[in-house]
N, C-alpha and C positions, 0 to 999 in steps of 0.2 A: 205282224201287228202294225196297224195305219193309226199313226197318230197326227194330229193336225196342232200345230202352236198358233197360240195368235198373241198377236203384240211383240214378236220378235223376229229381225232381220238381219242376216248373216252379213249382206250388204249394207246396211242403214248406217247413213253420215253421222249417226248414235253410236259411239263407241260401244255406250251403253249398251242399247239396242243389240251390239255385233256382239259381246260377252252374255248377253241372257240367251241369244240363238245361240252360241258355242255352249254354253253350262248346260244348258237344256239338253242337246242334241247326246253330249255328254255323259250325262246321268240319264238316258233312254239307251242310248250304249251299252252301258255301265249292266244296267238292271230291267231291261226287255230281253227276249228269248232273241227276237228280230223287230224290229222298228224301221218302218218307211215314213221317211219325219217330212210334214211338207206344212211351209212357212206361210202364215197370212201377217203379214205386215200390217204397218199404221195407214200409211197410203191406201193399201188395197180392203181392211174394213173401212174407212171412209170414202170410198170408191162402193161400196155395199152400202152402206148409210145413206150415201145422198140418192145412188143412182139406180142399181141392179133392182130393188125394193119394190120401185116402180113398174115394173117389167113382168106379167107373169109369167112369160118364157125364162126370164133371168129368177124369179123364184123360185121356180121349177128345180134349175139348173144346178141354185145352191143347195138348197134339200136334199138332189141327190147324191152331190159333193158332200154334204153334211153325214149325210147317214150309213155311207160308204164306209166310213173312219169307226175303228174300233174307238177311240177316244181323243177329247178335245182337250189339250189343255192351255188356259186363259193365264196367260203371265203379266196383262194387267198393263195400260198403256202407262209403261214409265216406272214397271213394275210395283203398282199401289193402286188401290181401289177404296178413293177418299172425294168428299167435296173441296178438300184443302185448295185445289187448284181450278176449282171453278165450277158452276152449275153445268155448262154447256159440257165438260168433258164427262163431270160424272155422270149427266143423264144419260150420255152417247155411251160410255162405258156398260150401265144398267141395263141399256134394252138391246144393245148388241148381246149381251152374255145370255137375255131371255130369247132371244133369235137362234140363236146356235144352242141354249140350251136344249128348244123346244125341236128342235131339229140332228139331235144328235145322240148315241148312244149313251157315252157319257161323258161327264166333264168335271174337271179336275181346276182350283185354283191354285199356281202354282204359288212357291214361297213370293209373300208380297206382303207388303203394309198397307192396314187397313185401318178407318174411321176416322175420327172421333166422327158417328153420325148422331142428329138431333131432327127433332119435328117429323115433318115432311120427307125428310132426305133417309132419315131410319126407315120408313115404311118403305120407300122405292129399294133402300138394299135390300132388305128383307126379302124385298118382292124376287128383286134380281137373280137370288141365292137360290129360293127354292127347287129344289129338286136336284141340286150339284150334287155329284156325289163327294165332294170330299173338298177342303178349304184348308192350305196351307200356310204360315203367318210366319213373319222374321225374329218378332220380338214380342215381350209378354204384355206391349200396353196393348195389341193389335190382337193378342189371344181374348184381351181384355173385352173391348170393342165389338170383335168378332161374336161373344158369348151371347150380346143383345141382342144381334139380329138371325145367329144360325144355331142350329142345334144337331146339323150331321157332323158325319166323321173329320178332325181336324187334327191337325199338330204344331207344334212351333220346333222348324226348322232354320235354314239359313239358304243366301241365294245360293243359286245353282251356280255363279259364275265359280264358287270355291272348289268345283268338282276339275277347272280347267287346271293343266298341270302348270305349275309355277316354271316361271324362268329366272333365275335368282341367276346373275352373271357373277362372275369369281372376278377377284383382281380388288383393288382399295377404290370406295368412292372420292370422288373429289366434292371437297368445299364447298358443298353448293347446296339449293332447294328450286326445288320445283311446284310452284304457283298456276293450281285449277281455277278460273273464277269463272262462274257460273250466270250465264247470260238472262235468265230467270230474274239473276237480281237489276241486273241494269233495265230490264222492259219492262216489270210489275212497277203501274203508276203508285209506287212508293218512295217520293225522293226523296221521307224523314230516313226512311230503312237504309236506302240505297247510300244517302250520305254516311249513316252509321256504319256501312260495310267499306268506304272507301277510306273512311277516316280508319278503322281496323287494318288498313290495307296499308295507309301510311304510317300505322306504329308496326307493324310486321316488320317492314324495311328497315326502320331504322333499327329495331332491333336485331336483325341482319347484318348488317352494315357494322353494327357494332360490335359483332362477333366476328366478321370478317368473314361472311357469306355472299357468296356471287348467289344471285337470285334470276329464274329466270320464267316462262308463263308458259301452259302448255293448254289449247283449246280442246274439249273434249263433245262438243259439239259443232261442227263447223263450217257443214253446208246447210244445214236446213233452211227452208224460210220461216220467218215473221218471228215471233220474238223468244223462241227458244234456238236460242246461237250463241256460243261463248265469244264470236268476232264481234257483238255490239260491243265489248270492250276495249276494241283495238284501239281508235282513236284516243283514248282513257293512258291506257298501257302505254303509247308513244310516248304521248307527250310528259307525264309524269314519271315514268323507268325507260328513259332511251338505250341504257346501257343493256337495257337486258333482253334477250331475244324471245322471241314467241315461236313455237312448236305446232304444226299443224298436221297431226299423224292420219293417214287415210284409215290406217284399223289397230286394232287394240294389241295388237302384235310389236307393232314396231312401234308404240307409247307405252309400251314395256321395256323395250330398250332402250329406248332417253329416258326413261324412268330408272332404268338400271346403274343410270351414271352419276346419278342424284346421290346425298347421302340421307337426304327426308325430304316430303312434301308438306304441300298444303293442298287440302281438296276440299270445292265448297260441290262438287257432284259426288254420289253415293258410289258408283264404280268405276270414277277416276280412285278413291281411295281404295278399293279394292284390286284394282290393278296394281295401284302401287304393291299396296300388301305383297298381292302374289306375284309383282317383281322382287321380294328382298327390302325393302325400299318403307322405312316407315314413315307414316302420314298421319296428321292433323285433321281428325274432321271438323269440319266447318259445318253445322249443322242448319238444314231449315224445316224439319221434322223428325216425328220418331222412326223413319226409316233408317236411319242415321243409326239407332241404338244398337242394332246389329254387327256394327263392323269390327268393333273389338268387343266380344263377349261379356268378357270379364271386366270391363273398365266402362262406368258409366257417363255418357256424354249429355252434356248440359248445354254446351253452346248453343246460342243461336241468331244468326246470319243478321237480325234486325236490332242486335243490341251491339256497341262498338265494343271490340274490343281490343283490352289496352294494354300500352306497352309491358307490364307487369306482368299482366295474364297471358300476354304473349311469351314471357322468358317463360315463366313455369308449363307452358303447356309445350313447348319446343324442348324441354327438360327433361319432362314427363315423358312423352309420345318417340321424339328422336330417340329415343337408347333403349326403346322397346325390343324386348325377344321374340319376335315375329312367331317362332315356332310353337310355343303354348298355344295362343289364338287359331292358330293356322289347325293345330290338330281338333280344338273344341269345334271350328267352324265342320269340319268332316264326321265328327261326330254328330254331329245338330242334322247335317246335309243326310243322314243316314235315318236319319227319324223324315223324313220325305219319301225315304227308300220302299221303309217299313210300310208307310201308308198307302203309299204308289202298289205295292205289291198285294198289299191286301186289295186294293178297291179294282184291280185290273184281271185278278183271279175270281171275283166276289160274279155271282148272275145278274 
């Protein structure tokens, strides 16, 4: 079986990115007879968007690439298929999915967060969606959402990264937290939000500090260009926390392992907290959508990244979350990950 993923890189300076090509790769593993798994990145559909398109030899080329594949599956640039993050990506997002749709056996959305869509932008998913065979969602506002614009086969599962095996290190954590902050916030021209998240940043500390916590910051995006990079916040992180060191992990592997040494985080990205998780290592999300709702199952998260948050709801949420039993979550998220299974198996045996 030739399956084709898009929007995931095994290599991508996206930890992120590196954990949805491992979970994916994964669960085709897992629950294919045989799987020849071959990866289209961000770079290379926008390498197809701007350029090949023009080309009818390079149309050609992809059609045959396209149709070659027993199946496609769309894991959704950033894992989510929303206007939330701008017209420009979800239109690119829409008419690449109707590109590869129209040119492919079949296609699968893999688990992602979807909508809230309105007006205009309802009718383009809508458009986008027809004919997918099958649409998979992390959480039940996204089941919600999904119901307006599709009417195939669907479920609500959880990400694929939960399928990677945990690395939970043995031995006592030391004193400490480890701080994701998310470069999203510092480059959206929002500098009521952006101050409300630094001001959150300086009651966290002190809070810290007052408990007699070493804090220290771990970037989880960290080469890219232009304004999705957690290093916009380096100059920030100096000069306000000198004492504390910045972590700059090449893959998700070894940000498990300074993750391991930690005794909790703070995560304002969706699979920096997830990695936490499946190091052992409980985390704090920091939310800036209902993506977010999915990382502990059972415990509903409210936060969100443009309102400050204060030293008060900083103790109770470090109270709450740090002395979390990892193992409950851990088993709901592989049951959830098995409802993808279930779907995956039906639509890949189905004519």
């Amino acid at each position: 079986m030739r399956v084709i993923v898009l929007w995931a890189d095994p290599k991508s300076p996206n930890l992120g990115s590196q954990m949805i090509a491992e979970g994916i790769s994964t669960f085709l593993r897992d629950h294919s007879i045989s799987s020849d798994i071959q990866f289209i990145s961000h770079n290379q559909l926008q390498d197809i968007c701007r350029a090949r398109w023009y080309s009818i030899k390079g149309i050609s080329r992809i059609r045959k690439y396209l149709k070659s594949c027993d199946l496609v599956i769309d894991m959704g640039d950033g894992d989510s298929f929303t206007s939330q993050y701008g017209m420009n990506r979800f239109l690119k997002l829409s008419a690449l999915r109707i590109i590869v749709r129209l040119n492919s056996k079949k296609i699968i959305l893999g688990p992602q967060s979807i909508g809230v869509f309105t007006g205009i932008k309802s009718m383009i998913a809508r458009f986008s969606l027809y004919g997918v065979s099958a649409v998979v969602v992390r959480d039940s506002e996204s089941m919600k959402a999904l119901a307006l614009i599709y009417n195939g086969p669907s479920a609500i599962a959880t990400d694929t990264s939960w399928g990677i095996k945990s690395t939970v290190l043995k031995g006592n954590r030391k004193r400490m937290c480890l701080i994701n902050l998310n470069g999203l916030f510092f480059s959206l021209d929002e500098p009521i939000r952006r101050k409300a998240f630094q001001k959150s940043l300086q009651n966290l500390a002190l809070v810290l500090v007052q408990r007699n916590y070493i804090f220290d910051f771990m970037y989880h995006v960290a080469t890219n260009t232009g304004a999705d990079n957690d290093r916009l916040w380096e100059t920030y992180i100096t000069n306000e926390f000198s004492e504390s060191k910045i972590f700059s992990p090449e893959n998700f592997v070894e940000a498990r392992r300074i993750l391991g040494e930690y005794e909790f985080s703070v995560g304002s990205r969706y699979h920096f907290c997830l990695n936490s998780l499946q190091a052992g290592t409980p985390c704090i999300p920091i939310s800036y959508g209902t993506k977010f709702d999915s990382i502990y199952q059972n415990i509903p998260n409210i936060n969100d990244w443009g309102t400050e948050i204060s030293i008060g709801d900083w103790e109770g949420m470090i109270d709450k979350y740090s002395t979390l039993d990892l193992r409950e979550n851990s088993e709901m998220q592989l049951k959830l990950l098995q409802e993808f299974a279930n779907l995956y198996t039906t639509i890949c045996v189905s004519e």
